[in-house]
mmCIF file of the N, C-alpha and C atoms, coordinates in Angstrom:
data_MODEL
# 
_entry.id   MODEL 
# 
loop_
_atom_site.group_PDB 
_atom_site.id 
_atom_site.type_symbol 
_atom_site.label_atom_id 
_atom_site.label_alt_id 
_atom_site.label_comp_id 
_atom_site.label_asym_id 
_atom_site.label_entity_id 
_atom_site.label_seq_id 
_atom_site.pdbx_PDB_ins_code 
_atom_site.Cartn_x 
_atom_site.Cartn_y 
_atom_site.Cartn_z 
_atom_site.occupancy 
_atom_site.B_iso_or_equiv 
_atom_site.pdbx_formal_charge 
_atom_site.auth_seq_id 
_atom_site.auth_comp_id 
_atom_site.auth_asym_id 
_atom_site.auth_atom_id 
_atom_site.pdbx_PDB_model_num 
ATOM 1   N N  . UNK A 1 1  ? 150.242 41.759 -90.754  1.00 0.00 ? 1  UNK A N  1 
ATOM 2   C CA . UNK A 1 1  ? 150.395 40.801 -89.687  1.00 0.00 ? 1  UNK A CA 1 
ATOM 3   C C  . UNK A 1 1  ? 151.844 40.315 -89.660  1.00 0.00 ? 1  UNK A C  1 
ATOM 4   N N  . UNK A 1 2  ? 152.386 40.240 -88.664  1.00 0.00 ? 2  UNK A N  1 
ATOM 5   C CA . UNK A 1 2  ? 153.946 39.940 -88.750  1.00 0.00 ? 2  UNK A CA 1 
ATOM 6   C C  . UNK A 1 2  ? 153.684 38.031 -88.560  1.00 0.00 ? 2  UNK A C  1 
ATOM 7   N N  . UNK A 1 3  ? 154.892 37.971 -88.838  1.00 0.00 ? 3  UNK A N  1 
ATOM 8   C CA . UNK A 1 3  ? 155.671 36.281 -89.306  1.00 0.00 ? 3  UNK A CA 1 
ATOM 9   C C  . UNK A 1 3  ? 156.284 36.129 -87.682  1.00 0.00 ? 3  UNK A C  1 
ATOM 10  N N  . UNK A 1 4  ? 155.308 34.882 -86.402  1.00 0.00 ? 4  UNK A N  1 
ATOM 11  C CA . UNK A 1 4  ? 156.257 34.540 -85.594  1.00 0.00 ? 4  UNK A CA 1 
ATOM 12  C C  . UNK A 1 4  ? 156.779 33.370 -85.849  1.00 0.00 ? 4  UNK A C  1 
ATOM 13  N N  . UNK A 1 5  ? 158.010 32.847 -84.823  1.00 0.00 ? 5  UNK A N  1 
ATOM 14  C CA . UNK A 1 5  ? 158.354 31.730 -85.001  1.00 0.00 ? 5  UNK A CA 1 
ATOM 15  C C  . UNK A 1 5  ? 157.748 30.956 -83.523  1.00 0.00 ? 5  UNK A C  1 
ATOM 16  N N  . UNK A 1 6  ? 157.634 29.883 -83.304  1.00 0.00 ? 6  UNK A N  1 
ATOM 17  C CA . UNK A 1 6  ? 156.364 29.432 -81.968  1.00 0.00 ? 6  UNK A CA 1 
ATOM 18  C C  . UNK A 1 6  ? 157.572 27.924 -82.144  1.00 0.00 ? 6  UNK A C  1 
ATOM 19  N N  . UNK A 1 7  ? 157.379 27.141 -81.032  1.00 0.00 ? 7  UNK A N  1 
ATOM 20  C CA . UNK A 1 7  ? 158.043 26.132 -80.795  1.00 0.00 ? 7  UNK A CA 1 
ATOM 21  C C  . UNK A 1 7  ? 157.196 25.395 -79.780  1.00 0.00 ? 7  UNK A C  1 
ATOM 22  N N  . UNK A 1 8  ? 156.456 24.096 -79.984  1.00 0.00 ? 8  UNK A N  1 
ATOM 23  C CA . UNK A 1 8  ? 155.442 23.598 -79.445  1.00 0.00 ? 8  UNK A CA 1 
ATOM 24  C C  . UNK A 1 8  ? 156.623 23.158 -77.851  1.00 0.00 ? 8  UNK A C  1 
ATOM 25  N N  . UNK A 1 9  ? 155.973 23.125 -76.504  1.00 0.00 ? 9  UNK A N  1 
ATOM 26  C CA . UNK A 1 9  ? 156.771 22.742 -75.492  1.00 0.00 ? 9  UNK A CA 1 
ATOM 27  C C  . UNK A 1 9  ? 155.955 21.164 -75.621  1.00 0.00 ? 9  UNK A C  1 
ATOM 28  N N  . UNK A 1 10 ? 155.487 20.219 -75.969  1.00 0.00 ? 10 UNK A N  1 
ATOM 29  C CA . UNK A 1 10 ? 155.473 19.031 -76.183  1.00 0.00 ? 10 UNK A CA 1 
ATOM 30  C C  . UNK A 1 10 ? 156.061 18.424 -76.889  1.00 0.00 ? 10 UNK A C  1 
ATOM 31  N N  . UNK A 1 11 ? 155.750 18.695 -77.950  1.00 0.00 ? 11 UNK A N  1 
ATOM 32  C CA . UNK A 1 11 ? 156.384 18.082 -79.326  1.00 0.00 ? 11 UNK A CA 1 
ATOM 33  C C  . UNK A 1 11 ? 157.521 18.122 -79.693  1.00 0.00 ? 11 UNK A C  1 
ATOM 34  N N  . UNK A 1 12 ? 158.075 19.799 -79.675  1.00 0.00 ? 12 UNK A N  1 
ATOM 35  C CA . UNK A 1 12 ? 159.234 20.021 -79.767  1.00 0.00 ? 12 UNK A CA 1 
ATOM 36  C C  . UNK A 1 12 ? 159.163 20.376 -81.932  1.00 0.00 ? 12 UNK A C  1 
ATOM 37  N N  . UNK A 1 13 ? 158.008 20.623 -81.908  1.00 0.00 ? 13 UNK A N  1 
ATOM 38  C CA . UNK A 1 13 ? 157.929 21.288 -83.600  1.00 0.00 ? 13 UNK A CA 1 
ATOM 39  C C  . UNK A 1 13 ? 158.007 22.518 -83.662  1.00 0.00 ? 13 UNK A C  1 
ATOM 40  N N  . UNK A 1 14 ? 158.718 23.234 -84.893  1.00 0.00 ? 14 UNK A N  1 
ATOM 41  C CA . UNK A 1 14 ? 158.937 24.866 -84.394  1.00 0.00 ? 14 UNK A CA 1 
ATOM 42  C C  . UNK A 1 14 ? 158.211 25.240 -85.707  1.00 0.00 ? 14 UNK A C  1 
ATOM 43  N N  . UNK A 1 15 ? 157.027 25.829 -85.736  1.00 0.00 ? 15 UNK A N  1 
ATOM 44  C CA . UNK A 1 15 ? 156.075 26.693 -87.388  1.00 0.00 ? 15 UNK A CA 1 
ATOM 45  C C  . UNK A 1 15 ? 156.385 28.175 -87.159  1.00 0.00 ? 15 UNK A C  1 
ATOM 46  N N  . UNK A 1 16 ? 156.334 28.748 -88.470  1.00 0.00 ? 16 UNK A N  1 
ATOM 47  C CA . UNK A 1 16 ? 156.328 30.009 -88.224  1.00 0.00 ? 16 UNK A CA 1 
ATOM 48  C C  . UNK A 1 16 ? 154.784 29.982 -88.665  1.00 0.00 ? 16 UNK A C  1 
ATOM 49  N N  . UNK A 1 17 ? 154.603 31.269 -88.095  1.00 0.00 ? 17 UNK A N  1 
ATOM 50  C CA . UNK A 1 17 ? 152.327 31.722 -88.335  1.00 0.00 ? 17 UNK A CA 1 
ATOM 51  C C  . UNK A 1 17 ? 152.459 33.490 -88.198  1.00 0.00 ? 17 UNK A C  1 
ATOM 52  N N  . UNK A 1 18 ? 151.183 33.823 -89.110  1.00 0.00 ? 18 UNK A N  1 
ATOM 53  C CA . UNK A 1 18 ? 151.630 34.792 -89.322  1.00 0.00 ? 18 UNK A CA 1 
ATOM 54  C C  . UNK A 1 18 ? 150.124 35.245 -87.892  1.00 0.00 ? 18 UNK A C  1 
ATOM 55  N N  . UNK A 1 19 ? 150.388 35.761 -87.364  1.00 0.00 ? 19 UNK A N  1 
ATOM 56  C CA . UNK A 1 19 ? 149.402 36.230 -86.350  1.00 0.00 ? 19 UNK A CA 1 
ATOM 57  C C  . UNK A 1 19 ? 148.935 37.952 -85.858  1.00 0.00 ? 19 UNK A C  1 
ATOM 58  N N  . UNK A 1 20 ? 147.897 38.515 -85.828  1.00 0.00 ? 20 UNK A N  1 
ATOM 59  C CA . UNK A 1 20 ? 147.566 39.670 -85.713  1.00 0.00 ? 20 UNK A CA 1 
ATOM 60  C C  . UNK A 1 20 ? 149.003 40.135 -84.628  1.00 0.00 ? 20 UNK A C  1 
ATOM 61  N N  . UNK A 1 21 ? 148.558 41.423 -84.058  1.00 0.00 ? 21 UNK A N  1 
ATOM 62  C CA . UNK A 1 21 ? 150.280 41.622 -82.973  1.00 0.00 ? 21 UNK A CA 1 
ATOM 63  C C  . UNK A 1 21 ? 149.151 41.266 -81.220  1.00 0.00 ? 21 UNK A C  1 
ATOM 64  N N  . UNK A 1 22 ? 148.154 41.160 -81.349  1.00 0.00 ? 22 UNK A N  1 
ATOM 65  C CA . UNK A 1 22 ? 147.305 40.875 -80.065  1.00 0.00 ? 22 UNK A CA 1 
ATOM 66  C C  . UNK A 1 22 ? 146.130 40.091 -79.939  1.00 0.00 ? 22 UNK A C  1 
ATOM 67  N N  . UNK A 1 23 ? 146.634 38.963 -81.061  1.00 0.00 ? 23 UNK A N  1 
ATOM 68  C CA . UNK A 1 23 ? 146.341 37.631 -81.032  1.00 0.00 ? 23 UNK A CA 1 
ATOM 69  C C  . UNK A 1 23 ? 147.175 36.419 -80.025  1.00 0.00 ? 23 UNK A C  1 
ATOM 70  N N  . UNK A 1 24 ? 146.394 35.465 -79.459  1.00 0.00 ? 24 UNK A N  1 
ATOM 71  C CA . UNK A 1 24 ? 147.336 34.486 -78.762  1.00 0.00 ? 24 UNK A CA 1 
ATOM 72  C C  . UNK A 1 24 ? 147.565 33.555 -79.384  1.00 0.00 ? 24 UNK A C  1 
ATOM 73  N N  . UNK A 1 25 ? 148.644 33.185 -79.073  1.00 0.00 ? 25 UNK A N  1 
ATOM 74  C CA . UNK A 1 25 ? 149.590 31.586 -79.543  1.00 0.00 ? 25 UNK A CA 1 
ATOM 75  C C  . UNK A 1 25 ? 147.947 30.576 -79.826  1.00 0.00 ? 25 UNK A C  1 
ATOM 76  N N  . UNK A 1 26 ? 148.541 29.767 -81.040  1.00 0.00 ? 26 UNK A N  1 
ATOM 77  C CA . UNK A 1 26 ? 146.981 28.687 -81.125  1.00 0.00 ? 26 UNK A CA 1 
ATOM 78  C C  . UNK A 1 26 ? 148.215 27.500 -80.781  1.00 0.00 ? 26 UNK A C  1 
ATOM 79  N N  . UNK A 1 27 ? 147.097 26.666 -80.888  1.00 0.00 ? 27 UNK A N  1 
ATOM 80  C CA . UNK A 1 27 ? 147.804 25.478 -80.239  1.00 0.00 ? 27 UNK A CA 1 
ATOM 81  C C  . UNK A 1 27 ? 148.192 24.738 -81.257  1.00 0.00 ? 27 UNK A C  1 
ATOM 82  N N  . UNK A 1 28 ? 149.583 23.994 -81.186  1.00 0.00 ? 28 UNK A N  1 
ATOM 83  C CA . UNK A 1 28 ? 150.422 23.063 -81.688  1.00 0.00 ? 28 UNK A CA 1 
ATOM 84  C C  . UNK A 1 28 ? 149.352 22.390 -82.892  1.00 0.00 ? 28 UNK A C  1 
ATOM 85  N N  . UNK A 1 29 ? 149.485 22.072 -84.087  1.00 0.00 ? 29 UNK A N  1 
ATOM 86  C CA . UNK A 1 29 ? 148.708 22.065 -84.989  1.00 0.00 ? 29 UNK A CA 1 
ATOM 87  C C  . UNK A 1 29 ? 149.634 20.010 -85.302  1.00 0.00 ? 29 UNK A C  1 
ATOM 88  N N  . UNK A 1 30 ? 150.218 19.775 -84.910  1.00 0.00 ? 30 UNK A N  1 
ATOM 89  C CA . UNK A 1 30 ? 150.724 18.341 -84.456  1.00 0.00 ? 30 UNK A CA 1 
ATOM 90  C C  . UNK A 1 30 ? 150.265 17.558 -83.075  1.00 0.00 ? 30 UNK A C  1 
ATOM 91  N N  . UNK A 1 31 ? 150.579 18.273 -82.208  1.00 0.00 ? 31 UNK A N  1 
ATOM 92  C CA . UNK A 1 31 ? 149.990 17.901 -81.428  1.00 0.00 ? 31 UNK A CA 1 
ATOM 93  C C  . UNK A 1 31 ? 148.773 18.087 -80.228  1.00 0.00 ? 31 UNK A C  1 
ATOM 94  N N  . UNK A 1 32 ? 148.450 19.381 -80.399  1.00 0.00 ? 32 UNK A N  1 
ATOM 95  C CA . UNK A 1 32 ? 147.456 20.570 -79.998  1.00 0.00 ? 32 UNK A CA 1 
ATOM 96  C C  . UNK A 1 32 ? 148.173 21.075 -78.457  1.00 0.00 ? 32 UNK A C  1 
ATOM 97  N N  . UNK A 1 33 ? 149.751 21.094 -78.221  1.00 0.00 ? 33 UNK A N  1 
ATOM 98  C CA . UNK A 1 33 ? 150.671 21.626 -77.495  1.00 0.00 ? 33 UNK A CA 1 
ATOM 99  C C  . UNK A 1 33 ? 150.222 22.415 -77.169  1.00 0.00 ? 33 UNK A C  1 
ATOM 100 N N  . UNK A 1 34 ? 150.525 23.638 -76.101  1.00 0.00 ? 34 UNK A N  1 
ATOM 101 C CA . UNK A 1 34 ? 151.530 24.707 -76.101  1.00 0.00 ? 34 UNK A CA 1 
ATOM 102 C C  . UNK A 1 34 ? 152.202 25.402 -76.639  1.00 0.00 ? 34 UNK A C  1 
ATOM 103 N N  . UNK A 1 35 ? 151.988 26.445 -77.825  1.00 0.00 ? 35 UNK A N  1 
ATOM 104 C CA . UNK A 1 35 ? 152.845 26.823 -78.574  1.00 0.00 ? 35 UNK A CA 1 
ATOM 105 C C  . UNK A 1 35 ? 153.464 28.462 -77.599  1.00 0.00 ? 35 UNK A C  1 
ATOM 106 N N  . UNK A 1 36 ? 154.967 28.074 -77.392  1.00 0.00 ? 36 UNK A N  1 
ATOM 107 C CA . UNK A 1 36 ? 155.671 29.667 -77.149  1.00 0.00 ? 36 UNK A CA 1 
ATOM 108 C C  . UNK A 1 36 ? 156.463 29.944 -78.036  1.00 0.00 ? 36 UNK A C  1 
ATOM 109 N N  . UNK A 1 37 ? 156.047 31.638 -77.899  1.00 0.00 ? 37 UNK A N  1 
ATOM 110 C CA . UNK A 1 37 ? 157.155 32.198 -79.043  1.00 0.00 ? 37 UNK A CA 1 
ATOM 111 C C  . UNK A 1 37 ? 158.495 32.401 -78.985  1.00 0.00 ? 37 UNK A C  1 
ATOM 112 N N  . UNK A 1 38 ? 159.242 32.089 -80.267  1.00 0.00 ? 38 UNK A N  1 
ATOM 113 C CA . UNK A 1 38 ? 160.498 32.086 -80.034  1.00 0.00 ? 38 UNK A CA 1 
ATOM 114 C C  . UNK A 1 38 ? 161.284 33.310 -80.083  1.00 0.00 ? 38 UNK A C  1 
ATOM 115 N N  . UNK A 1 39 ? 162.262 33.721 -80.565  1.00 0.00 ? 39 UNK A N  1 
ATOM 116 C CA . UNK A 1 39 ? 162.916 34.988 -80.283  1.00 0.00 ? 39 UNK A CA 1 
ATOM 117 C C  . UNK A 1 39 ? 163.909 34.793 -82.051  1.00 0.00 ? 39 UNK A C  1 
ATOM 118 N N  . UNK A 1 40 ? 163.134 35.548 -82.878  1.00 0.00 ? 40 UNK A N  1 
ATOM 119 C CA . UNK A 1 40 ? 163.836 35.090 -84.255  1.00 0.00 ? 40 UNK A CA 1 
ATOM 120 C C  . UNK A 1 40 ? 164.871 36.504 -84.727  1.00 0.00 ? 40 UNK A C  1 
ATOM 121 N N  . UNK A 1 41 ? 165.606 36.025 -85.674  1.00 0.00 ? 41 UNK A N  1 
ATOM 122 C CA . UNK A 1 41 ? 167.040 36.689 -85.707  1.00 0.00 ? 41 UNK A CA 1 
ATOM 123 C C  . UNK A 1 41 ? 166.548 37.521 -86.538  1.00 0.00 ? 41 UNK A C  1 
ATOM 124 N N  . UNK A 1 42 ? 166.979 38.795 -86.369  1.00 0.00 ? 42 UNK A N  1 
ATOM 125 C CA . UNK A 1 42 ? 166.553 39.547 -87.915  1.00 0.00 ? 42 UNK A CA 1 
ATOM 126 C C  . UNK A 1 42 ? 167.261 39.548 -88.953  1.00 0.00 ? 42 UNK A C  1 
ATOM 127 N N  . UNK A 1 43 ? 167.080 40.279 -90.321  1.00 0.00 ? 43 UNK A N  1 
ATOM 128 C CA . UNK A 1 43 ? 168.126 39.939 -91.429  1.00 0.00 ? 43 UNK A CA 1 
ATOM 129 C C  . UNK A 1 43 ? 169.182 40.698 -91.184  1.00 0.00 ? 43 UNK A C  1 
ATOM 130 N N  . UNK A 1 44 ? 170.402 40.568 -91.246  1.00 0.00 ? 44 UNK A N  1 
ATOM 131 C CA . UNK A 1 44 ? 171.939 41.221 -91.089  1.00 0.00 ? 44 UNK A CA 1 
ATOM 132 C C  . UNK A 1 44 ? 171.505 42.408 -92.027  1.00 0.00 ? 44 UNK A C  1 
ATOM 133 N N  . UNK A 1 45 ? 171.623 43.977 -91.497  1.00 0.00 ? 45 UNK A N  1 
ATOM 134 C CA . UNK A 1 45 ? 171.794 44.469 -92.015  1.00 0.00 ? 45 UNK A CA 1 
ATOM 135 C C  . UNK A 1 45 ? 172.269 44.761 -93.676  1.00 0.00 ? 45 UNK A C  1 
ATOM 136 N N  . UNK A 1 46 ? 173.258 44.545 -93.747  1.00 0.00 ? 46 UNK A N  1 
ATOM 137 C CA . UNK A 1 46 ? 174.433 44.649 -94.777  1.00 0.00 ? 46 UNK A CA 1 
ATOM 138 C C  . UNK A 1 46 ? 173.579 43.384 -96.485  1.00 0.00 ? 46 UNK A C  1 
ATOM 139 N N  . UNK A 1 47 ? 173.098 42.271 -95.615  1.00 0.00 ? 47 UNK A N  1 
ATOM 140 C CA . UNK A 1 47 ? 172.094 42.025 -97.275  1.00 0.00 ? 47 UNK A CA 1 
ATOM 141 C C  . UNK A 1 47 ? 171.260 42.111 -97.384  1.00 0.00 ? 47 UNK A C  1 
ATOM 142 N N  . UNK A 1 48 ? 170.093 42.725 -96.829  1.00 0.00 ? 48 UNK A N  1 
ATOM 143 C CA . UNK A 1 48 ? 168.977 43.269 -97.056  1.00 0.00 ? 48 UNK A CA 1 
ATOM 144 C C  . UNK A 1 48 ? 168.967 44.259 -98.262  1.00 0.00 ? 48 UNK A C  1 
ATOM 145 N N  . UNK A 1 49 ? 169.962 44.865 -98.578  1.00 0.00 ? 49 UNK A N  1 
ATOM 146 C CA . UNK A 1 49 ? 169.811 45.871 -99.988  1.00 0.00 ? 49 UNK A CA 1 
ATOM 147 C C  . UNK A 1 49 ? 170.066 45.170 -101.006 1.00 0.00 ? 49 UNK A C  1 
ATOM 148 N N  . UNK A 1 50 ? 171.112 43.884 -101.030 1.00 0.00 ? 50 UNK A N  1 
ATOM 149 C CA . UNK A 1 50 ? 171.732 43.296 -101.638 1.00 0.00 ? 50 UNK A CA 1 
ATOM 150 C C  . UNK A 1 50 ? 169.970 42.301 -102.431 1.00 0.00 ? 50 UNK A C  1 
ATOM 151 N N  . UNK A 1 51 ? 169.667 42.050 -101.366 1.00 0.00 ? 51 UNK A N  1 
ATOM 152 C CA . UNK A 1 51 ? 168.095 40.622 -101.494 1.00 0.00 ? 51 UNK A CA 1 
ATOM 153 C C  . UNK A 1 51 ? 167.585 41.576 -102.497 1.00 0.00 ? 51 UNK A C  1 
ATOM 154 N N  . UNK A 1 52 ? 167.038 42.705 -102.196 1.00 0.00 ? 52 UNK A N  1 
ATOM 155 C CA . UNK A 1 52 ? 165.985 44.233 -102.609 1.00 0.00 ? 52 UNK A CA 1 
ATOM 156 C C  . UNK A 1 52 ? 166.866 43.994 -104.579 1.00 0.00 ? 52 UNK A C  1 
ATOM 157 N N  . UNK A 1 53 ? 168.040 44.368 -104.064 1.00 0.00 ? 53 UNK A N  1 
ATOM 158 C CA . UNK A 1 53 ? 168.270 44.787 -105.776 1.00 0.00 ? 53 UNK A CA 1 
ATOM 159 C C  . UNK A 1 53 ? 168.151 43.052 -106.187 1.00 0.00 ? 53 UNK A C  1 
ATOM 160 N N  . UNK A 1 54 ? 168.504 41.989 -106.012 1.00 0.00 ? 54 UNK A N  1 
ATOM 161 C CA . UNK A 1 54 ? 168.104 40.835 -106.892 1.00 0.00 ? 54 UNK A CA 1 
ATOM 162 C C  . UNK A 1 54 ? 167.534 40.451 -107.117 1.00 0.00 ? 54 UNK A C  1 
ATOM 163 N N  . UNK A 1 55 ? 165.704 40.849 -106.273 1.00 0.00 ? 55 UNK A N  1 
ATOM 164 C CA . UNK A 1 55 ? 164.769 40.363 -106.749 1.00 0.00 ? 55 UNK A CA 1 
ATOM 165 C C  . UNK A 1 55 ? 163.979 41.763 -107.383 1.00 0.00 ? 55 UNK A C  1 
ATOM 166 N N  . UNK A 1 56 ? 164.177 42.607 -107.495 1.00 0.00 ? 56 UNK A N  1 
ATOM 167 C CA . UNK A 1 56 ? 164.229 43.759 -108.596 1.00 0.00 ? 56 UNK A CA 1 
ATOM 168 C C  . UNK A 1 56 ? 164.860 43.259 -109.813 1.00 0.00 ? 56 UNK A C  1 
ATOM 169 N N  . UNK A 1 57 ? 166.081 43.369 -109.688 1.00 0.00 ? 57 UNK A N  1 
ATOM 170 C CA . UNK A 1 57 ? 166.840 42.560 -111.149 1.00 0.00 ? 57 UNK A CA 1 
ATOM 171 C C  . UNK A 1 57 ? 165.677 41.503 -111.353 1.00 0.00 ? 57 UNK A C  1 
ATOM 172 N N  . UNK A 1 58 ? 165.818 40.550 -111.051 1.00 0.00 ? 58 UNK A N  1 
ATOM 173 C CA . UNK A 1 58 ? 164.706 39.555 -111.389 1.00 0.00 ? 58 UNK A CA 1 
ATOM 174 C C  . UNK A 1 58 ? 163.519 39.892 -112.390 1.00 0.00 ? 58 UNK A C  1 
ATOM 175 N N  . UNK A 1 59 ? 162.656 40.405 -111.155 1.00 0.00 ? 59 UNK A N  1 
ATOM 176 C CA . UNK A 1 59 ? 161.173 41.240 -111.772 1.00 0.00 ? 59 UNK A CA 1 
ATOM 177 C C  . UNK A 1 59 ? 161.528 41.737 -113.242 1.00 0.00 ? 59 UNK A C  1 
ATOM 178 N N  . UNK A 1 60 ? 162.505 42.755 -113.219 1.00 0.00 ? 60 UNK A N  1 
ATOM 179 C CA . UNK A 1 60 ? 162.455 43.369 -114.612 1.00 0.00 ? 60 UNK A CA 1 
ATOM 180 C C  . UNK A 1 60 ? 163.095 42.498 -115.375 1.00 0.00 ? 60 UNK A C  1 
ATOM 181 N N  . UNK A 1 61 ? 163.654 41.400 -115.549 1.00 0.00 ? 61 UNK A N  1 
ATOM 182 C CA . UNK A 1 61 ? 164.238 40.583 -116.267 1.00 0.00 ? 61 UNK A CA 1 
ATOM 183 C C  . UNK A 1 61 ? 162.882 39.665 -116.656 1.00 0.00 ? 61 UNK A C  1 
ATOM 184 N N  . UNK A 1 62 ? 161.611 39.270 -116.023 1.00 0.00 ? 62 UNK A N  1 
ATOM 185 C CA . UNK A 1 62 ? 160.431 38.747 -116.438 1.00 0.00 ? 62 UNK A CA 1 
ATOM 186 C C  . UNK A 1 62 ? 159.838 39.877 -116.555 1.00 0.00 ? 62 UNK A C  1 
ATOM 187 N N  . UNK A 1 63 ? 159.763 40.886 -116.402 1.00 0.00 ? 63 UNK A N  1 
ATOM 188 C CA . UNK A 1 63 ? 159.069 42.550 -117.224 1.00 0.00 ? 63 UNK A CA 1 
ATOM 189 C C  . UNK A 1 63 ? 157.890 42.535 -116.334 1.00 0.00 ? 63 UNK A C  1 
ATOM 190 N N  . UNK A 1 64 ? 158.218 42.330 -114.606 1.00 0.00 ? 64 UNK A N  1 
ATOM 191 C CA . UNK A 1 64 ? 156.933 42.722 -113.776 1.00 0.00 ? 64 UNK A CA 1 
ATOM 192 C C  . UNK A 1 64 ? 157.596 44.040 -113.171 1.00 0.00 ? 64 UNK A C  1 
ATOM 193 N N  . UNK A 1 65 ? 158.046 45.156 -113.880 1.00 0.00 ? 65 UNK A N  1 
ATOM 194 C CA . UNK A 1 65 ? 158.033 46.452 -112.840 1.00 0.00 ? 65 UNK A CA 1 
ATOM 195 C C  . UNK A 1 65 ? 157.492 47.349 -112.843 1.00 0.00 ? 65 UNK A C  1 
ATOM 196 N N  . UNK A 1 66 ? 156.036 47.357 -113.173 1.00 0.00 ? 66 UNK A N  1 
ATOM 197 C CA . UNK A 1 66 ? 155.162 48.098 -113.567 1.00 0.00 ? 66 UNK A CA 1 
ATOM 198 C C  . UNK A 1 66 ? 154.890 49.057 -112.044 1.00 0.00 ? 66 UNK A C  1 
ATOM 199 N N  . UNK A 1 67 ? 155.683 48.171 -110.706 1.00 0.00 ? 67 UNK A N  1 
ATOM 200 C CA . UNK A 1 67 ? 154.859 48.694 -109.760 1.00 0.00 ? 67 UNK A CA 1 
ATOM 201 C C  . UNK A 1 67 ? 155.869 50.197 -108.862 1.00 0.00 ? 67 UNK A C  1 
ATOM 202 N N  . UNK A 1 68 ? 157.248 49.739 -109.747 1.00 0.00 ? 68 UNK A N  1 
ATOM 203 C CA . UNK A 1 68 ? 158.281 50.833 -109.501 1.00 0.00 ? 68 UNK A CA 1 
ATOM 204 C C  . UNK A 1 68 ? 157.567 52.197 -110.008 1.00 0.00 ? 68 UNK A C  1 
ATOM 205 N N  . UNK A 1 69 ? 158.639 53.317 -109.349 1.00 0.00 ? 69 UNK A N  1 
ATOM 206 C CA . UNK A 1 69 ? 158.805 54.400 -110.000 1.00 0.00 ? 69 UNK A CA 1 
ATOM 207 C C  . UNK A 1 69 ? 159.248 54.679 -111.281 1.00 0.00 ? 69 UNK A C  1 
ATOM 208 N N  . UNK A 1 70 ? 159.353 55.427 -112.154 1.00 0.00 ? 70 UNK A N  1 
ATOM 209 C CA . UNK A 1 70 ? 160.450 55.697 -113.556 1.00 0.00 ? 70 UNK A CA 1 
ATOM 210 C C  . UNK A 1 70 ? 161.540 55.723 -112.741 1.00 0.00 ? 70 UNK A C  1 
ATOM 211 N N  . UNK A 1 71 ? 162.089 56.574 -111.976 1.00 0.00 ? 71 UNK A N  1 
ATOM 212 C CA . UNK A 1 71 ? 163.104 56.834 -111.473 1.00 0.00 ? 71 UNK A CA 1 
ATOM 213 C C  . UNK A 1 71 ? 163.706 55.013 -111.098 1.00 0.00 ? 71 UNK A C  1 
ATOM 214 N N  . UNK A 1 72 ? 163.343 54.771 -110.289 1.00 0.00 ? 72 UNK A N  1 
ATOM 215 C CA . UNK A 1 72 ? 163.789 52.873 -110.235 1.00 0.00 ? 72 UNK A CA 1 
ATOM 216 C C  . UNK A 1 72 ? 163.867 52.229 -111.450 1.00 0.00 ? 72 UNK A C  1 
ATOM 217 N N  . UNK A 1 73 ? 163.251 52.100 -112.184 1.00 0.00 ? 73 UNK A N  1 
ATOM 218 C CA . UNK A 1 73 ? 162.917 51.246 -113.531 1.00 0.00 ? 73 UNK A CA 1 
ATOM 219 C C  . UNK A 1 73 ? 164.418 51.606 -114.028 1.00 0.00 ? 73 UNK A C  1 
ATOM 220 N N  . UNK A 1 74 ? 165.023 53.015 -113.799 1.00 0.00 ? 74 UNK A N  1 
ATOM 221 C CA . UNK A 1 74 ? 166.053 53.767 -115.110 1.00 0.00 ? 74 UNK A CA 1 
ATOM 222 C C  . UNK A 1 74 ? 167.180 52.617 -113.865 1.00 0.00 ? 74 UNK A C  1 
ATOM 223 N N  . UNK A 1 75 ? 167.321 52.793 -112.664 1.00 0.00 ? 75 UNK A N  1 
ATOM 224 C CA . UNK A 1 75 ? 168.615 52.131 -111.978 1.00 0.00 ? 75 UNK A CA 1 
ATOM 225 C C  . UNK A 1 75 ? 168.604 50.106 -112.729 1.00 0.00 ? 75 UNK A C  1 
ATOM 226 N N  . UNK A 1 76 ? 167.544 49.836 -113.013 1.00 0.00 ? 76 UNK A N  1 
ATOM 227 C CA . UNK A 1 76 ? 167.237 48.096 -112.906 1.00 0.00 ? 76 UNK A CA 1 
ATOM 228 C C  . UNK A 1 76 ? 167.942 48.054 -114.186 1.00 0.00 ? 76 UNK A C  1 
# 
């Protein structure tokens, strides 16, 4: 299920919800609004590999990489 971002047109509160892809907007959970979806930024290219290897580093630094390959485990 993907992560939207929704912005109530009453209230003016913005939640992210994670919603099927052909599910509709539920209503404002503050004020039972109008919720429309917003238009959210994606991650910049360029640290997305950067995020990937630090929370790898991480994992194997608390010894959860059981779920890697050998081949990955030998780069961490």
């Amino acid at each position: 299920m993907p992560l939207y971002d929704f912005k109530c047109s009453q209230c003016g509160q913005a939640q992210e919800l994670l919603l099927k892809l052909n599910a509709n907007a539920p209503a404002c959970p503050h004020c039972g609004g109008a919720l429309q979806k917003q238009l959210s930024k994606p991650a910049d290219p360029g640290k997305t590999a950067g995020i990937i290897a630090s929370a790898r580093s991480q994992a194997n630094k608390e010894g959860h990489f059981s779920h890697y390959s050998a081949s990955e485990r030998k780069k961490l």
